[in-house]
C-alpha positions in Angstrom: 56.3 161.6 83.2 58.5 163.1 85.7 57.4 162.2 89.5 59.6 165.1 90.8 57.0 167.7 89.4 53.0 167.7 89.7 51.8 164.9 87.9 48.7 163.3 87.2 48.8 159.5 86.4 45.2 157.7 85.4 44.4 154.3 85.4 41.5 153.1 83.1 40.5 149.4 83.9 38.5 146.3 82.7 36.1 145.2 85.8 38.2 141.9 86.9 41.3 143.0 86.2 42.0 144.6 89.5 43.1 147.8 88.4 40.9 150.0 91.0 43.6 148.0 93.8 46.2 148.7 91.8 45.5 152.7 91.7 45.0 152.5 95.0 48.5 151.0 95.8 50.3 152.8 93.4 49.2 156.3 95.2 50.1 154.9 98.1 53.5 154.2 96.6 54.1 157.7 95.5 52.5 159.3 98.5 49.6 161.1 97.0 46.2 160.7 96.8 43.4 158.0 95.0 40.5 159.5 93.4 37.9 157.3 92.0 34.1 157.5 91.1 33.4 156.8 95.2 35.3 159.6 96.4 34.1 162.0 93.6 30.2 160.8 94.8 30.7 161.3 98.4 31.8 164.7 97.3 29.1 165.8 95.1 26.7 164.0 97.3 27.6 166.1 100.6 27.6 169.7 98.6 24.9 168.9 95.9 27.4 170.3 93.4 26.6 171.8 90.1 28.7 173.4 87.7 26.9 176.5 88.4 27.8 175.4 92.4 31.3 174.8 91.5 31.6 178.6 89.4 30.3 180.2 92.5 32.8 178.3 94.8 35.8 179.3 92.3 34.1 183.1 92.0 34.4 183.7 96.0 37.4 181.5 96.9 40.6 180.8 94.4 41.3 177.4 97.0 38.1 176.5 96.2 39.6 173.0 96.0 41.3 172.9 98.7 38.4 173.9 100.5 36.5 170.8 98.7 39.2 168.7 99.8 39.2 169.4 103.1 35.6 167.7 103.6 36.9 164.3 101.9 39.5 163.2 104.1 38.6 162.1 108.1 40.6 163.6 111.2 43.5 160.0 110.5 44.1 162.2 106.4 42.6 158.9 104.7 40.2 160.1 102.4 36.5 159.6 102.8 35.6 156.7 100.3 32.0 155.7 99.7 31.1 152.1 99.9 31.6 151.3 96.3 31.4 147.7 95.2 30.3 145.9 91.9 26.6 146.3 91.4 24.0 144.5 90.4 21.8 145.4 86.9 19.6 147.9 87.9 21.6 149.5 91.2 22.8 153.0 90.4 26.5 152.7 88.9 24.6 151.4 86.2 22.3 154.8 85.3 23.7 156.8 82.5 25.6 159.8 83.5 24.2 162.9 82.7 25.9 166.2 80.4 25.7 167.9 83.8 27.3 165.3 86.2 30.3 164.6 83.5 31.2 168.6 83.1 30.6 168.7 87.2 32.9 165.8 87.7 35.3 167.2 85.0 35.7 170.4 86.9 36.4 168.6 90.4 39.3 166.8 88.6 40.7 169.9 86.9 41.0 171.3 90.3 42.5 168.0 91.7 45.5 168.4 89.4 45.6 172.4 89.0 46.7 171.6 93.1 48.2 168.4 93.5 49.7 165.3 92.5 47.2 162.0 92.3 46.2 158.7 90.6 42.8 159.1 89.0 40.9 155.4 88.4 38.4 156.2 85.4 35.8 158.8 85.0 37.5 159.4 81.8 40.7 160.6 83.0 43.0 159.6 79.8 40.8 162.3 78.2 40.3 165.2 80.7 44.3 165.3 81.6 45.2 164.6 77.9 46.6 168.5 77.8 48.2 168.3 81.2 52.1 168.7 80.7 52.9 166.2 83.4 50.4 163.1 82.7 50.7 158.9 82.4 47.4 157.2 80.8 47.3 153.6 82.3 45.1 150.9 81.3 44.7 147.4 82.9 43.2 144.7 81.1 42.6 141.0 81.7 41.1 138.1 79.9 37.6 137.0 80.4 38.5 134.3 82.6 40.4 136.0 84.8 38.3 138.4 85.0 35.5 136.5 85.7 37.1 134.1 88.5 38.1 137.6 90.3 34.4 139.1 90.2 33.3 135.9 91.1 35.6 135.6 94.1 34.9 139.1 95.5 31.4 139.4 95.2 30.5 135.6 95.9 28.3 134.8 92.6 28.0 132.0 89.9 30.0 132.5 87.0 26.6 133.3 84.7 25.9 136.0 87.1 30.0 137.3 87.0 29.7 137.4 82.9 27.0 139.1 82.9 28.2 142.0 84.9 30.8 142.6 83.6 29.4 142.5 79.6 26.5 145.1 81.2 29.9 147.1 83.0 31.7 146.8 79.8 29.1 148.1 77.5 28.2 151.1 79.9 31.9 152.2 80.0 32.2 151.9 76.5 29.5 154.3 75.8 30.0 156.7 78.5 34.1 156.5 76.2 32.0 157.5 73.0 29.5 159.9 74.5 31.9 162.0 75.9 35.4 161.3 74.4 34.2 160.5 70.8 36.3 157.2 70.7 36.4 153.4 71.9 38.6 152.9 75.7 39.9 149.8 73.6 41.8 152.2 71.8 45.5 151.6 72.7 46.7 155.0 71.4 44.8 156.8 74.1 47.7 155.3 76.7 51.0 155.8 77.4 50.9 152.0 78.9 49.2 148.9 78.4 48.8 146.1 81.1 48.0 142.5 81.4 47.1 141.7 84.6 47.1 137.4 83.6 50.3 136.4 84.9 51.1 139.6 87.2 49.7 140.3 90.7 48.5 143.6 91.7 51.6 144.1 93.3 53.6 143.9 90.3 51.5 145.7 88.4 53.0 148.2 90.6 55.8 147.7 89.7 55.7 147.9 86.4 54.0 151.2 86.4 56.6 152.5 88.9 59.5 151.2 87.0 58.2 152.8 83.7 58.2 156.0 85.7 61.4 155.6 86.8 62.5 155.2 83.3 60.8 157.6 81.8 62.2 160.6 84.2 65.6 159.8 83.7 
């Protein structure tokens, strides 16, 4: 990947492995933007988009994005996060995501990258970008134990209820993978790079990333 033209880097993550921070940090790094699943939902939320919304928008304005965009990010440029934590079984990350919202939240980020440089955390990225020219495929795993002492820690729950969440998180990614991408987000061959985040802190997880960039435009 070469950081000196538009790129697109995406980081697919195990729940407990901290690899939503570690987007977020790396953007921040490279000076571009973070785009996750609560940003995307703020965005559809607000417009009520559609993909017949989104044809209209494109149809009467080529900046459609950047006319998108402009709603997301608050008067200090930060953009507009929703309040996106773990859930609970039964809260609404964990509904099924419908043919519609997946080609609606595929078209958002095809306009993202047609227009700028950005991390993407999930929502299938390693598959929508997987024809752009300029593109890194992250993933950040973590043993069970770590993960569940982090998910513990940051939502304040026993340990049952921390392996539970993240079996029901870890089955629901897995068969959004399938459903849409027709393969398993465990397969290594969909990344360019392959974390452990046992042993490393977010921090130099960075690091890693940024160093493998560096490398890799020389």
């Amino acid at each position: 990947m070469n950081k000196n033209e538009k790129f697109v880097i995406t980081i697919n993550r195990e729940l407990g492995s901290g690899g939503r921070t570690v987007g977020r940090k790396l953007a921040e790094k490279l000076g571009v933007e973070y785009y996750d699943k609560a940003v995307i939902q703020t965005l559809t939320d607000k417009y009520n988009l559609s993909v017949e919304e989104i044809e209209r928008l494109k149809g009467r304005n080529h900046s459609w994005w950047a006319e998108l965009r402009r709603a997301l990010f608050e008067s200090n440029g930060k953009a507009a996060t929703a309040n996106y934590t773990l859930a609970v079984p039964g809260d609404k990350p964990f509904e099924p995501t419908s043919q519609e919202m997946y080609q609606v939240e595929r078209q958002i980020l095809n306009g993202i990258a047609e227009n700028e440089s950005c991390v993407v955390a999930g929502r299938l990225g390693f598959f929508v970008f997987h024809t752009h020219p300029n593109h890194l495929n992250v993933l950040i795993q973590a043993s069970m134990p770590f993960r569940v002492e982090r998910v513990m820690r940051k939502q304040n729950v026993t340990e049952e209820e921390a392996r539970k969440t993240i079996e029901k998180v870890d089955q629901m990614r897995e068969n959004y993978v399938k459903e849409y991408a027709k393969t398993s987000r465990y397969d290594t061959r969909n990344y360019d790079l392959v974390i452990s985040a046992d042993g490393n802190t977010e921090d130099q997880i960075v690091d890693i990333i940024l160093q493998y960039i560096n490398n890799s435009s020389k």
